[in-house]
C-alpha positions as CSV (number, residue, x, y, z in Angstrom):
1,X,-28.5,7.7,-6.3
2,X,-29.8,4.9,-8.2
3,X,-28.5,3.9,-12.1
4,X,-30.5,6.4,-14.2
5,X,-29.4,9.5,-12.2
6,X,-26.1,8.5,-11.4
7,X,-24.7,10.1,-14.9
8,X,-26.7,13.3,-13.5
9,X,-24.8,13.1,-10.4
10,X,-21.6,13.1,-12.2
11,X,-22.1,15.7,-14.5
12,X,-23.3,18.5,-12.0
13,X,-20.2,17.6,-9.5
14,X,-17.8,17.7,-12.9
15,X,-19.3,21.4,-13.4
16,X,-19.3,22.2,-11.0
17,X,-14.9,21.9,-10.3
18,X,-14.6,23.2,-14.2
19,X,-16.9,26.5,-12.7
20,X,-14.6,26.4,-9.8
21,X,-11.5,26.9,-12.0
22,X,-12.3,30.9,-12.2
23,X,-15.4,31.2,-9.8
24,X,-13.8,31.5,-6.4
25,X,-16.3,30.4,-3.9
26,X,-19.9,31.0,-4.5
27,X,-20.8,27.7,-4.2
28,X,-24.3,28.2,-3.5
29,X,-24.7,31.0,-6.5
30,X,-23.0,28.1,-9.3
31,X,-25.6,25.3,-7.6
32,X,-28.4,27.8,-8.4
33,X,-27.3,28.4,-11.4
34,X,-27.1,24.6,-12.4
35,X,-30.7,24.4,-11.2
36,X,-32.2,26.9,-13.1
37,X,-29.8,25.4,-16.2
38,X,-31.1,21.5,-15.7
39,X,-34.4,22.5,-15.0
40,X,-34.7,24.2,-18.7
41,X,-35.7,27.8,-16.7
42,X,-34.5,31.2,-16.5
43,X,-32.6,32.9,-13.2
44,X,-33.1,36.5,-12.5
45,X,-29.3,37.7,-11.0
46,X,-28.7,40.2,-8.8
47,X,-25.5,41.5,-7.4
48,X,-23.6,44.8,-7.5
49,X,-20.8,45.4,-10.1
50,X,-18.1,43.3,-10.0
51,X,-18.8,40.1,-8.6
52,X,-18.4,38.4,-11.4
53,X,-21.5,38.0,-12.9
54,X,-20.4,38.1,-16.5
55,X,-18.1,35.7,-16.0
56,X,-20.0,33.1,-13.8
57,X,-22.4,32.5,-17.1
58,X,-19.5,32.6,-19.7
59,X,-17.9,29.7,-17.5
60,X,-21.4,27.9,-17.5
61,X,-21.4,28.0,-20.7
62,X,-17.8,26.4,-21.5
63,X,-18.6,24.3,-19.0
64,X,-22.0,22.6,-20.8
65,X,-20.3,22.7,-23.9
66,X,-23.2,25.5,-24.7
67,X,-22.7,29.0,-26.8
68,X,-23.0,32.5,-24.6
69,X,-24.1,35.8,-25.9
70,X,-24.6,39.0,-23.6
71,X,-27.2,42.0,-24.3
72,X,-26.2,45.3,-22.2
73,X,-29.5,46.6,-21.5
74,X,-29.7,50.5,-22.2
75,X,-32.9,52.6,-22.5
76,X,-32.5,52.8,-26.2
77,X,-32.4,49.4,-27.1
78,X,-35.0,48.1,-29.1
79,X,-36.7,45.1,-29.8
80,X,-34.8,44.3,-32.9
81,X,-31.4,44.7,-31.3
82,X,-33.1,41.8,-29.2
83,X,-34.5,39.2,-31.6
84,X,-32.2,40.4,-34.8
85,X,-34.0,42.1,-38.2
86,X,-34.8,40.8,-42.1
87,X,-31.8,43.0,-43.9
88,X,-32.8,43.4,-47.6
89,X,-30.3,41.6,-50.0
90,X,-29.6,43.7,-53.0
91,X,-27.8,41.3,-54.9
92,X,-29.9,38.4,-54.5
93,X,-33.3,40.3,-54.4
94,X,-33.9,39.0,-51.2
95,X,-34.6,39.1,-47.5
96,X,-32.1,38.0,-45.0
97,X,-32.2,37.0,-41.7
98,X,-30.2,38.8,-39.2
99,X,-30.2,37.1,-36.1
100,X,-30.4,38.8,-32.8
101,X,-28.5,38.0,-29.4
102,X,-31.5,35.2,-28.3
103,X,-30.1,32.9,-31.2
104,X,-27.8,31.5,-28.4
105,X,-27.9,28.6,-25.8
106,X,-26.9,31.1,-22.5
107,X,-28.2,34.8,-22.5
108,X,-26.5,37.5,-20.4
109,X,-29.1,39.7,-20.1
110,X,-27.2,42.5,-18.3
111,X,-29.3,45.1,-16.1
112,X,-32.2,43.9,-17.8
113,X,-34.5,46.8,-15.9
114,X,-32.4,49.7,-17.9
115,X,-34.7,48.8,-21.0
116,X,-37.9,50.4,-21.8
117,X,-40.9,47.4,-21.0
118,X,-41.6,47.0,-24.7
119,X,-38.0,45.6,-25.4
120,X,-38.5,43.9,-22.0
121,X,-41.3,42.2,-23.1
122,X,-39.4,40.7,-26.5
123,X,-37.2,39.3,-24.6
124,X,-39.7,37.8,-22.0
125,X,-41.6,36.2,-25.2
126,X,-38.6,34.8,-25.9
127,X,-37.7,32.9,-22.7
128,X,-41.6,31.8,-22.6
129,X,-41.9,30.4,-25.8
130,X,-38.7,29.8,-26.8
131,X,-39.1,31.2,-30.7
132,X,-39.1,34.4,-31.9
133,X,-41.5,36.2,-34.2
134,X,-39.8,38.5,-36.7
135,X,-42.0,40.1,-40.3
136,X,-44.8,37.3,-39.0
137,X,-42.3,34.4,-39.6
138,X,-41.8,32.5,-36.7
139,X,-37.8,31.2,-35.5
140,X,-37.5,28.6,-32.9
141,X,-34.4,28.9,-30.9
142,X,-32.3,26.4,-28.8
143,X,-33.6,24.0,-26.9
144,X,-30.9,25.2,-24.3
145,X,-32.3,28.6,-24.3
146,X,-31.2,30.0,-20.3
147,X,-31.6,33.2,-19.7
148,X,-29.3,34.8,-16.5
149,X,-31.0,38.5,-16.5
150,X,-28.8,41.1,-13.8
151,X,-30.2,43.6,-12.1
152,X,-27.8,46.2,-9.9
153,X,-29.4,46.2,-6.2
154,X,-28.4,49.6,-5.8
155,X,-28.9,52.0,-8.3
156,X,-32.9,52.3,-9.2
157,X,-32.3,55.8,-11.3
158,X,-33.3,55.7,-14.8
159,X,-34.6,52.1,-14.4
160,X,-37.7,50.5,-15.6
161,X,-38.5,47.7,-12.7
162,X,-39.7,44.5,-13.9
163,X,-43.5,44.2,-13.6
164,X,-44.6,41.3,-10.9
165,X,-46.0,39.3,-14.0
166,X,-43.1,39.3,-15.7
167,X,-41.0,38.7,-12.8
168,X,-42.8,35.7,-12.6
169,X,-41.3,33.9,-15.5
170,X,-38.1,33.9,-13.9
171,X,-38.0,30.5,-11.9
172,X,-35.4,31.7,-9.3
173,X,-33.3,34.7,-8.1
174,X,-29.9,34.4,-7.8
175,X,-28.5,36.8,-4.8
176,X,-24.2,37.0,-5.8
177,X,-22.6,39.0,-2.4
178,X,-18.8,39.7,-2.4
179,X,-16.3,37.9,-1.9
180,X,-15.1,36.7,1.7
181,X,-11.4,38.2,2.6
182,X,-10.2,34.5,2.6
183,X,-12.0,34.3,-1.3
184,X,-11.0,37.8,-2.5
185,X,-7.4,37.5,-1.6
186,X,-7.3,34.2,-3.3
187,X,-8.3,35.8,-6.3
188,X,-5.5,38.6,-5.4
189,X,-3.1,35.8,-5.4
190,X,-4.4,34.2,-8.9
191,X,-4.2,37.4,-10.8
192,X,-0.5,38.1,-9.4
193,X,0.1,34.4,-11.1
194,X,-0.9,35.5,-14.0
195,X,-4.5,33.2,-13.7
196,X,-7.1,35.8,-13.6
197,X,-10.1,34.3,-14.4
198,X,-10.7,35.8,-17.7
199,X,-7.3,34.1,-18.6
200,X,-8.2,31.0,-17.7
201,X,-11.6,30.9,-19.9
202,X,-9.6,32.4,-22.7
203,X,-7.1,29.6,-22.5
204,X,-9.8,27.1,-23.0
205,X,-8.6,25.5,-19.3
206,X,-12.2,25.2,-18.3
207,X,-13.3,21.8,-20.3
208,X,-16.8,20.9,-21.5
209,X,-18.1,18.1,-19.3
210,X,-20.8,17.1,-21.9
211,X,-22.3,18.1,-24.9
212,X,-24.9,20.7,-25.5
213,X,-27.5,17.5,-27.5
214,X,-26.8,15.7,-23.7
215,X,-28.6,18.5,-21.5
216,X,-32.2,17.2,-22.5
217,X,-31.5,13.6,-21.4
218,X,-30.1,14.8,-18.4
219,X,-33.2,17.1,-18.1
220,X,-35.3,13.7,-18.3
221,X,-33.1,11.9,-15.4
222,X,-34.5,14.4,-13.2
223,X,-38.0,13.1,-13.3
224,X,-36.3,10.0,-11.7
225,X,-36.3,11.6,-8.3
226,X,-38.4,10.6,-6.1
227,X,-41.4,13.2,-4.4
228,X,-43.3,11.6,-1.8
229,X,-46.7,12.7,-1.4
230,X,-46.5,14.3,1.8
231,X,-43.4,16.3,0.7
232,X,-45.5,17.6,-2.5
233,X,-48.4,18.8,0.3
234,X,-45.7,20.6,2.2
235,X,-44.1,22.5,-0.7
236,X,-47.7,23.6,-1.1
237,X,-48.2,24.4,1.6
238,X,-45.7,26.6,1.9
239,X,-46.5,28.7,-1.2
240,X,-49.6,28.9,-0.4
241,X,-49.1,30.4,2.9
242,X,-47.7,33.7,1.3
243,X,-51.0,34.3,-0.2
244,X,-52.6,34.4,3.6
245,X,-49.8,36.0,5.3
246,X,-50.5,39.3,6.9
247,X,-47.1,41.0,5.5
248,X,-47.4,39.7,2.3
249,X,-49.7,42.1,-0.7
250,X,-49.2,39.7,-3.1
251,X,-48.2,36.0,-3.0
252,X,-46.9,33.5,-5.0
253,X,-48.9,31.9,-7.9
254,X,-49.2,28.5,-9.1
255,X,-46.1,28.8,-11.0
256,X,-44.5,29.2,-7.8
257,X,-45.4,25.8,-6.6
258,X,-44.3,24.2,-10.1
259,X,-40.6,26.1,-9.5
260,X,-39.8,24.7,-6.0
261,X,-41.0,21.4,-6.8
262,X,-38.7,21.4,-10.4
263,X,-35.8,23.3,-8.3
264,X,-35.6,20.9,-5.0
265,X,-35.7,18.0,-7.6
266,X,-32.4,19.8,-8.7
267,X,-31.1,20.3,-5.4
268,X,-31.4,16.7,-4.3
269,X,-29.3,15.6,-7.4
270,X,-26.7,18.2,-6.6
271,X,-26.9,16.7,-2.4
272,X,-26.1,13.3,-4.4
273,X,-30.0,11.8,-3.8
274,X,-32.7,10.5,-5.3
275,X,-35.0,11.7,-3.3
276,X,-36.4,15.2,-2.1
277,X,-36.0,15.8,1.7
278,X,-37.9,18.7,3.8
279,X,-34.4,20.5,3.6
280,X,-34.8,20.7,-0.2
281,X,-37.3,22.3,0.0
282,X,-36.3,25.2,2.7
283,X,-33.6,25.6,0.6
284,X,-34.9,26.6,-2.6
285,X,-37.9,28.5,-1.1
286,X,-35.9,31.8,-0.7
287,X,-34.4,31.5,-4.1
288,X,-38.1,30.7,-5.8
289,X,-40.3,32.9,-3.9
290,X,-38.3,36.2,-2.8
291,X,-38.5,37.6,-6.3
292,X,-42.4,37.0,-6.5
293,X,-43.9,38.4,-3.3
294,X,-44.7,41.9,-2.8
295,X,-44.7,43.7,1.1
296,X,-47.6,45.4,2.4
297,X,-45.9,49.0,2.8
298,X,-46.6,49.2,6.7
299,X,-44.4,46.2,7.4
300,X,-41.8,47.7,4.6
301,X,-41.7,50.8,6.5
302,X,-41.2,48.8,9.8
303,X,-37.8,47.1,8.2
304,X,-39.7,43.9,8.0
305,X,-37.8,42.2,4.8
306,X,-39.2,39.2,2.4
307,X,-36.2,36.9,3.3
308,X,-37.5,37.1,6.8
309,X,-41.9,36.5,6.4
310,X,-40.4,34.1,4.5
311,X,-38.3,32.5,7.5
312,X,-41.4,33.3,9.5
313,X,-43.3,31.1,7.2
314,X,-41.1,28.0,7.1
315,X,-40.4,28.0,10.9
316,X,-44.7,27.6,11.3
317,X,-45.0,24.9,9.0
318,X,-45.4,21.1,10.2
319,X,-42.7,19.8,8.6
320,X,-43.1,15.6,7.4
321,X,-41.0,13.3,8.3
């Protein structure tokens, strides 16, 4: 790494052993997660109960020195309950401003698809723009504004899915499996010691390894990595070969290409380089494009998955030296 992202190195390997302190493994979900923080995007996770989703954004957050809030996404939740309300003051004779969850730096934004799309869509605004609108007065929120939105794999009943638009807006998806046996009887062993996760966060043993006012300069030090040419043609490539593949109904957009560019500039400062290699690129293009393509329903029915056109499409691409 050379001197101006040296400080960026440094920071992502120092969260990433505070993370460690109650994350158990994972490695590849907290790298991910970093990306989609240090990038200034949003991460779409999705993992069945209990992996510790919850807790692998509160950690993030004590981590960056950043503040958390979670929203539990139900059918009857409303805009407002989103983006807060003006309350009427009776003894001033005034409006005051009630401020919703999205006045925060990390959103938990859990089972995001149990909401109707009109409360979807507030918070969607929200992570676009990053201000709120509320009695045509306009609130911007914080800089940091990251937005983790779960979704259970399993259970579609009484869901509303995430149109492909909105879907969109989400730079990556995060994919959390359980545990290994090695990982989840270390965790066995930590909550017989009295050092279950939620402990240690509570105890304050997971330190802030900057503050929240250093995120945007680190942000910057990203645009010191190095792109060749040729590795910007083949990131292109690449996305646009889901819009001409035969098992793909829809394909990635433009935004698509802008996402695995910003994300394998992320990755290469987590390998410890300045530069972006081939296999930066291969490894964020699951994580960037799964979410956004759509399968014709005659390879769906065939058990032909989007993790493997995917594969398909990498393995037929030249790839630079």
């Amino acid at each position: 790494m050379n001197e101006t992202t040296d400080p960026l190195k440094q920071v992502l390997n120092q969260a990433r052993a505070e993370v460690g302190k109650v994350i158990i493994g994972q490695r590849e979900v907290v790298d991910l997660s970093l990306v989609a923080i240090f990038t200034g995007h949003h991460a779409l996770v999705e993992g069945v109960p209990g992996v510790a989703k919850t807790l692998l954004v509160r950690a993030l957050a004590q981590t960056l020195g950043c503040a958390f809030a979670r929203i539990q996404f139900t059918p009857d939740l409303m805009p407002s309950d989103i983006t807060g309300t003006n309350v009427f003051n009776l003894q001033r004779n005034e409006f005051n401003l009630i401020k919703g969850p999205v006045f925060t730096d990390f959103l938990l934004a859990d089972e995001i698809n149990r909401a109707p799309a009109k409360t979807q869509s507030a918070l969607l605004q929200a992570m676009q723009e990053r201000m709120v609108t509320i009695d045509r007065e306009t609130h911007a929120l914080s800089p940091n504004f990251t937005v983790f939105a779960t979704q259970n794999p399993i259970e579609y009943e009484g869901t509303y899915p995430l149109p492909e638009a909105q879907k969109d807006r989400f730079m990556l998806k995060i994919s959390m499996g359980c545990p290994s046996r090695d990982e989840e009887f270390a965790l066995a062993q930590r909550m017989l010691g009295a050092e279950a996760p939620e402990s240690v966060l509570a105890r304050g043993e997971v330190r802030a390894v900057i503050a929240p006012a250093d995120l945007a300069e680190l942000r910057r030090q990203l645009a010191g990595i190095t792109v060749r040419d040729e590795i910007v043609a083949y990131l292109m490539d690449i996305v646009r070969a889901t819009r001409e593949h035969e098992a793909i109904l829809v394909g990635a957009g433009p935004r698509a290409t802008q996402s695995l560019l910003l994300g394998s500039r992320a990755w290469a400062a987590l390998a410890g380089r300045d530069f972006v290699t081939p296999d930066d690129i291969k490894a964020m293009s699951v994580p960037v494009l799964e979410h956004r393509l759509i399968l014709r329903p005659e390879f769906e029915i065939e058990g032909v998955g989007v993790r493997e056109v995917i594969a398909r499409i990498l393995e037929q691409m030249v790839v630079p030296r």
